[in-house]
C-alpha positions in Angstrom: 21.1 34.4 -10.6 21.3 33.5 -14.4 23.7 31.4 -13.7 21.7 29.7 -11.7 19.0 29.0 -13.1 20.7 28.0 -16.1 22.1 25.3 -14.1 18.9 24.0 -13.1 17.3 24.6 -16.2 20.2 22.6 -17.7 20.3 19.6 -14.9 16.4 19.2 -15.4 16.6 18.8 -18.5 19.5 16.2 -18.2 17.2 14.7 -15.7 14.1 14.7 -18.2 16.5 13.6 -21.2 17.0 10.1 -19.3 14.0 9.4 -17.7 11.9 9.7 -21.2 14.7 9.7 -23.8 15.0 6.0 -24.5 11.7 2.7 -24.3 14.2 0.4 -23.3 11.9 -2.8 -23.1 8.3 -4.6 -23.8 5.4 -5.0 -21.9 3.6 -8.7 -21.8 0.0 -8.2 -19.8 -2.3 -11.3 -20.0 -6.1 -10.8 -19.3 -6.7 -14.5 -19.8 -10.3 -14.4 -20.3 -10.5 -10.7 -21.7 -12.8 -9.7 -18.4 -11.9 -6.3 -17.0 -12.2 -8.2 -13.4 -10.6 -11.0 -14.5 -7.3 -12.5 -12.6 -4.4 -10.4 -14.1 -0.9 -11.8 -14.1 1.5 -9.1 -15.3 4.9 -9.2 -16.3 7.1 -6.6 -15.0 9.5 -4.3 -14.7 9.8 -4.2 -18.8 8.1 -1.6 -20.6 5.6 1.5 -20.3 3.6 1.8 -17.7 0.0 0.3 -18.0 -3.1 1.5 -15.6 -4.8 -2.1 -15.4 -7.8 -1.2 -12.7 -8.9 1.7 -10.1 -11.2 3.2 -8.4 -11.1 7.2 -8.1 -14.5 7.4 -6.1 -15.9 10.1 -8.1 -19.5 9.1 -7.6 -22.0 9.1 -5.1 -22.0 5.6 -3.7 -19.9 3.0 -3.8 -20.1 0.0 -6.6 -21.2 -2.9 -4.1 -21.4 -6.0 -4.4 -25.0 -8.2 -3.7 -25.9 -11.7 -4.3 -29.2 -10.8 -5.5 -29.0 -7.2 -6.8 -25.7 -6.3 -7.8 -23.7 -9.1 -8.8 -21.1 -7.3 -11.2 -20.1 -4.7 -7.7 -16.8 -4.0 -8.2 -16.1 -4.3 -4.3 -17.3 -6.4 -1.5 -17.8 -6.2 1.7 -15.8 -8.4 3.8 -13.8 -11.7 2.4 -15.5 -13.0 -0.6 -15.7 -16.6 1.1 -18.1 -15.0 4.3 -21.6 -14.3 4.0 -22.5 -11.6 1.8 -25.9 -11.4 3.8 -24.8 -11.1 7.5 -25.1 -7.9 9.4 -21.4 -8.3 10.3 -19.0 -10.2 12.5 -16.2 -9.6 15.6 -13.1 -8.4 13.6 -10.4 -10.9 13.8 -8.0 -9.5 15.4 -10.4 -7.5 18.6 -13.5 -8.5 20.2 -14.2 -4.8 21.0 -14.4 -4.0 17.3 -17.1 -5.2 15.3 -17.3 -4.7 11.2 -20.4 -3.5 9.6 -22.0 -5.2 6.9 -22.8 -2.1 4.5 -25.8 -4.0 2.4 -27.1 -5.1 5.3 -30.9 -3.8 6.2 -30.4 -4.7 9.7 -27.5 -2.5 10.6 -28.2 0.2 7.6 -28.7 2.8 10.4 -24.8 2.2 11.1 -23.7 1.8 7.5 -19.9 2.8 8.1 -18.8 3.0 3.9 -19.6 6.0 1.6 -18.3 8.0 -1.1 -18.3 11.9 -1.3 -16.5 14.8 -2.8 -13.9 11.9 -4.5 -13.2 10.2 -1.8 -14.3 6.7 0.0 -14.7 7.5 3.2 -14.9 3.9 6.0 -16.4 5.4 9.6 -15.4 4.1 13.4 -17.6 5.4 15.8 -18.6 3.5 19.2 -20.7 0.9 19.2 -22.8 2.3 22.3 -24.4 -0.6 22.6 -26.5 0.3 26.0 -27.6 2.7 24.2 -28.7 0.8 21.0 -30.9 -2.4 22.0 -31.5 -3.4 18.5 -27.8 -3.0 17.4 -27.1 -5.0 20.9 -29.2 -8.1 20.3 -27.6 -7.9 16.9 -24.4 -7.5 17.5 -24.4 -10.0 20.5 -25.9 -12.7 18.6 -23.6 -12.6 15.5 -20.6 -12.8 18.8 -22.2 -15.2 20.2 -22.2 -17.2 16.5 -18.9 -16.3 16.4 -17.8 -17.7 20.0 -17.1 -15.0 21.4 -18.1 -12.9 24.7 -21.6 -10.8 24.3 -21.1 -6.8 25.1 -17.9 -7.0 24.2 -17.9 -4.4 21.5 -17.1 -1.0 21.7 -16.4 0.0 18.1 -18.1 -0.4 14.6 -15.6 -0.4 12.2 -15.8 -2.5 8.5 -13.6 -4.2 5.4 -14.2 -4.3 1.9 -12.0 -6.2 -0.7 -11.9 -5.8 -4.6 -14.1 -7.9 -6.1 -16.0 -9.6 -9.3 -19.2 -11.8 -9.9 -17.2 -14.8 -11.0 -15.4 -15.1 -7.3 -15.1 -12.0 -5.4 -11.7 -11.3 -6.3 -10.1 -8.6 -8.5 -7.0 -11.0 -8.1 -3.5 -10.2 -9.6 -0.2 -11.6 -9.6 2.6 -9.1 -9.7 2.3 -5.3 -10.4 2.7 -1.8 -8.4 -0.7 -1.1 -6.9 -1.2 1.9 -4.9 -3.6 4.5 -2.9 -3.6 8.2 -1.3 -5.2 7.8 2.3 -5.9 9.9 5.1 -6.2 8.3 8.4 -7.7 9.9 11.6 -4.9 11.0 14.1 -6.4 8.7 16.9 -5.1 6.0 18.9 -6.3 2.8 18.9 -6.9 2.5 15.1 -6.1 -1.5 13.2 -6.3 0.0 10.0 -5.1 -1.0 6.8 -4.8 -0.7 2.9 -3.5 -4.4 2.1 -3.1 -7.3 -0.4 -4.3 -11.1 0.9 -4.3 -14.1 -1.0 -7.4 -15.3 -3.0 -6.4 -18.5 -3.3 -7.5 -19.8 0.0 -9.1 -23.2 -0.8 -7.1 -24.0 -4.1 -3.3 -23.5 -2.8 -2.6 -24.5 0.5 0.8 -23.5 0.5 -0.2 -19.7 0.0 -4.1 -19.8 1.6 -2.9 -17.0 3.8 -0.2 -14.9 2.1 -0.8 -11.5 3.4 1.0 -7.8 2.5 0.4 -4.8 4.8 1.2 -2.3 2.6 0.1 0.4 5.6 -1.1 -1.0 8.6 -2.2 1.2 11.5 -1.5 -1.0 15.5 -2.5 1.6 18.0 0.0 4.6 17.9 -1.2 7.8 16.2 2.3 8.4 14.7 3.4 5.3 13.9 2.9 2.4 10.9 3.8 -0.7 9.8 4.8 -2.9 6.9 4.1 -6.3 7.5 4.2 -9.0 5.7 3.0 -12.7 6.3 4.0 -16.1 4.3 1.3 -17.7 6.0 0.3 -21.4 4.5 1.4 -25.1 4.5 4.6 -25.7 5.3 5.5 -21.9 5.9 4.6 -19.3 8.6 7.3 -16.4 8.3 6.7 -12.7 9.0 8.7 -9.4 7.8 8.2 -6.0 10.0 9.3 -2.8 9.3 8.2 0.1 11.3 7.3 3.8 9.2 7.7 7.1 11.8 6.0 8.8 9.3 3.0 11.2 9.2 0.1 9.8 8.4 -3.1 12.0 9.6 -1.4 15.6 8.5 -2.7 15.1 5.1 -3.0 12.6 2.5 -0.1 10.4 1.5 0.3 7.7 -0.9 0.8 4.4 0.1 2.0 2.1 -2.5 3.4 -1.9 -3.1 5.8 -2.4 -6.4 5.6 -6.5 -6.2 7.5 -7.8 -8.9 8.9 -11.9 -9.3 12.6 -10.6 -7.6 11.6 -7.8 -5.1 8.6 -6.1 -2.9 8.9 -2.2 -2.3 7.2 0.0 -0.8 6.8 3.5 -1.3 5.6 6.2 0.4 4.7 9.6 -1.4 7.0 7.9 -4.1 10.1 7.4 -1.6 11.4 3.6 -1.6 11.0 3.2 2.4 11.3 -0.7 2.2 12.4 -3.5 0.3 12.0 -7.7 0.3 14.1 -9.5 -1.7 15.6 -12.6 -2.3 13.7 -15.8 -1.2 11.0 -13.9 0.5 10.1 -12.2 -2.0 9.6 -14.7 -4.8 7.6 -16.4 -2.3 5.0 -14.4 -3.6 3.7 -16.1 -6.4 -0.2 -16.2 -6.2 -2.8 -14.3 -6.8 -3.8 -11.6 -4.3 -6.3 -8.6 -4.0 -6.7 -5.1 -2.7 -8.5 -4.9 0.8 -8.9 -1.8 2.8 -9.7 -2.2 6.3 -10.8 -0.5 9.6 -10.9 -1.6 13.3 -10.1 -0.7 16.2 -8.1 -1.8 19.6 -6.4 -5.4 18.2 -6.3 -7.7 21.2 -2.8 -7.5 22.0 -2.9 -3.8 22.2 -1.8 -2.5 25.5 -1.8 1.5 27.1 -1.2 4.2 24.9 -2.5 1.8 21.4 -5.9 1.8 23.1 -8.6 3.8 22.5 -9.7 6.0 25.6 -12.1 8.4 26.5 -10.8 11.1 23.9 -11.0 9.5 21.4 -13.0 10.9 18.5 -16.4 9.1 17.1 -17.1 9.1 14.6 -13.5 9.0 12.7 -12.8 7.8 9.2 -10.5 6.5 6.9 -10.3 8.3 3.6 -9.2 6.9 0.3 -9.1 9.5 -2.3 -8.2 6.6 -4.6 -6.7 3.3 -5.7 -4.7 1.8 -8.7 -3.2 -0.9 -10.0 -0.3 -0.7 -12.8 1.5 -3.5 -14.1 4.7 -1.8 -13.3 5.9 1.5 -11.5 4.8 5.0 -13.3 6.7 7.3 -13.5 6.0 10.7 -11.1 6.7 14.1 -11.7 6.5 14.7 -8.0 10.1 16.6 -6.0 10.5 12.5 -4.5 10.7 11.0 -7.8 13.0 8.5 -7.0 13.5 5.2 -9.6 11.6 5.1 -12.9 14.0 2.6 -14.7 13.3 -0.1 -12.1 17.2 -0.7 -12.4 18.0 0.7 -9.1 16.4 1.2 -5.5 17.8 3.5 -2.9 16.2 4.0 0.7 15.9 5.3 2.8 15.3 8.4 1.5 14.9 11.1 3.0 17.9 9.9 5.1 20.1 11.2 7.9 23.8 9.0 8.3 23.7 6.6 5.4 21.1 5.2 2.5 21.6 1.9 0.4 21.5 1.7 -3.2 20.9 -1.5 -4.9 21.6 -2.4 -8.4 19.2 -4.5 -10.6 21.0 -7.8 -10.3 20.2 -7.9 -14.4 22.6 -5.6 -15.3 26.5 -6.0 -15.8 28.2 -3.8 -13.7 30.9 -1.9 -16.0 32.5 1.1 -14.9 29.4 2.3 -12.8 29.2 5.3 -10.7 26.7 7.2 -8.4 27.2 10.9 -8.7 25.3 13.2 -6.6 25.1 16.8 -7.5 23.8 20.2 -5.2 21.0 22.3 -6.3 23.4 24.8 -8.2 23.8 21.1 -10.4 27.6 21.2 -9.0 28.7 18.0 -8.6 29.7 17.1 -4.8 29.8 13.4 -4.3 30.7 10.5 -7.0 30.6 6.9 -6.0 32.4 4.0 -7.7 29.8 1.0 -8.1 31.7 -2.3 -8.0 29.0 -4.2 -6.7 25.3 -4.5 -6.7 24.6 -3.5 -3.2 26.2 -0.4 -1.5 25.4 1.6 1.3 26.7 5.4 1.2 27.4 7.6 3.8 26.6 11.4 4.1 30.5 12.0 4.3 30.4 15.8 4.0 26.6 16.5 2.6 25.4 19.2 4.5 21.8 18.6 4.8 18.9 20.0 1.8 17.7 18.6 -1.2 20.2 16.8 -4.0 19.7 15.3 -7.2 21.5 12.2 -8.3 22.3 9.9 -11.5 23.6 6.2 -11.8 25.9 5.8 -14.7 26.5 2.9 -16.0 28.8 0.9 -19.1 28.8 5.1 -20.2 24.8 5.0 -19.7 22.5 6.8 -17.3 20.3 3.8 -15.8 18.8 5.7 -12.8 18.4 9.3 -11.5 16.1 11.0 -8.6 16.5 13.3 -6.1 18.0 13.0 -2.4 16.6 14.1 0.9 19.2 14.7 3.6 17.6 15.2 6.9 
């Protein structure tokens, strides 16, 4: 038993040694007109980590935006370039979903955003709109405006984006922005915690660039990544599909977008990466939006809400922040705090890639994998900067790994075999 947990003792320490032993680099963050909303371009991976914005919801209400009362509200309700005023509109994406204005006095009865116990919380609950003749006309009208079908709606849901009073954007360029959530375990949901361009108007080519960091389409145990290069001259999209829990509990959702790569995370564990072309495409400014509707229009059977499902339900963000790179976590799925490597997926079952920072020089470079009892079981020769590894005789459990490099140790974490 000493032995043990000497061994452990001894690894972590190895492990800690590494990970905070050495500032290899510099930080550059611009705040071009020194405004804590202003547009942020941040150069990354070098350096510490830097908390640049967030919002823990620790008061009572949330810090909302209005033309005429509020003009500094550090969010806003909708898309900064809609009507601040109007009781709400037909989500995009579903006629039966309409979004609540929150500062609206017509619909305040239905207000569907508020903060408690440190939490946002963003309500769905049926529109019951026989049963509500003032929130009918309402809702009807604003269709009708909208050119759509009246009595149409059977869920109030909302959206509200980070914002500021010179534009109603919190815009950034670059960084690793991320948020703990809890969904509802419902069908039906279009939910999402994402990033869209604020740059509609002023670039064409990126007026609609568009990352789903989480986006709920229907199934209560599924989610997706998607991303969009929507603008002139380009209409690409990038899917990846998450069977992972996300209604059990809180889990943190989180986007590292950096000038050569997009990953996201999940509870700290690299699920999916974007490199290459598509991901320097991303060169504008974006901001944070967290959204929630319900039954998109191509959403067929078991997506659809039915006659279970719960009203109201919510959407719970316990918080959200922005970095200017990755932080490091002292969480069991720490997996990359160098930004040197990436490895997903992870947990895995036959196989995982591991990608080397295309910056580096590969000399003499080595994975090695050790047990819990900090035995070594498994060691890789790197000779290139992409390499997938299989289980080969890995029983399944926890492992911890290192990434050795020219005689250095550029990257270490802990494995998940499933």
């Amino acid at each position: 038993m000493k032995s043990y947990k000497f061994r452990i003792l001894l690894l972590s320490a190895f492990v800690f040694a590494n990970v905070f032993g050495k500032d290899r680099t510099h930080v550059i963050h611009t705040n071009p007109r020194g405004d804590k909303h202003a547009h942020y371009s941040i150069v990354a991976p070098e350096g510490q980590a830097e908390l640049i914005w967030s919002d823990e919801f620790n008061g009572v209400s949330l810090d909302l935006y209005h033309p005429d009362t509020n003009r500094t509200g550090r969010w806003r309700a909708f898309d900064f370039w809609m009507d601040p005023k109007v009781a709400g509109y037909v989500d995009f994406i579903s006629d039966r979903s309409f979004n609540i204005n929150p500062i609206s006095p017509s619909v305040a009865e239905y207000n569907p955003i508020s903060v408690s116990d440190g939490t946002l919380k963003i309500k769905g609950q049926r529109a019951l709109l026989s049963e509500r003749p003032d929130l009918r006309t309402i809702v009807n009208n604003l269709s009708i405006a909208q050119g759509k079908q009246p009595d149409q709606v059977m869920w109030l849901g909302s959206w509200i984006s980070a914002c500021n009073k010179q534009n109603g954007a919190d815009a950034f360029t670059y960084g690793y922005v991320e948020s703990r959530i809890k969904f509802a375990n419902s069908s039906g949901q279009a939910a999402s915690f994402w990033l869209y361009s604020s740059q509609e108007g002023n670039n064409p080519a990126k007026r609609a660039s568009e990352i789903d960091i989480v986006e709920l389409m229907g199934l209560p145990k599924v989610w997706y990544t998607n991303i969009h290069m929507g603008g002139e001259g380009s209409d690409k999209s990038l899917n990846h599909t998450h069977n992972l829990p996300f209604s059990d509990d809180f889990h943190v959702y989180a986007l590292d977008w950096q000038p050569t790569y997009l990953r996201v995370y999940y509870d700290n564990i690299l699920q999916y990466e974007v490199t290459g072309n598509d991901a320097a495409w991303f060169n504008a400014p974006m901001r944070v939006i967290f959204s929630y509707a319900f039954d998109s229009g191509w959403f067929t059977g078991e997506r659809l809400t039915n006659a279970n499902s719960p009203s109201p339900q919510y959407m719970e963000v316990d918080y959200v922040r922005l970095y200017n790179r990755k932080p490091f976590s002292t969480g069991i799925n720490l997996i990359d705090n160098t930004n040197q490597h990436s490895l997903y997926p992870n947990p895995f079952n036959k196989a995982f890639k591991l990608s080397l920072s295309p910056y580096i020089g590969i000399n003499n470079a080595s994975l090695i994998i050790y047990d819990m009892l900090g035995k070594k079981v498994k060691i890789i020769a790197l000779t290139k900067y992409d390499t997938t590894v299989d289980r080969g005789g890995l029983q399944k459990g926890i492992y911890f790994y290192t990434i050795v490099n020219n005689n250095e140790n550029i990257g270490n974490g802990k494995l998940i075999l499933q």
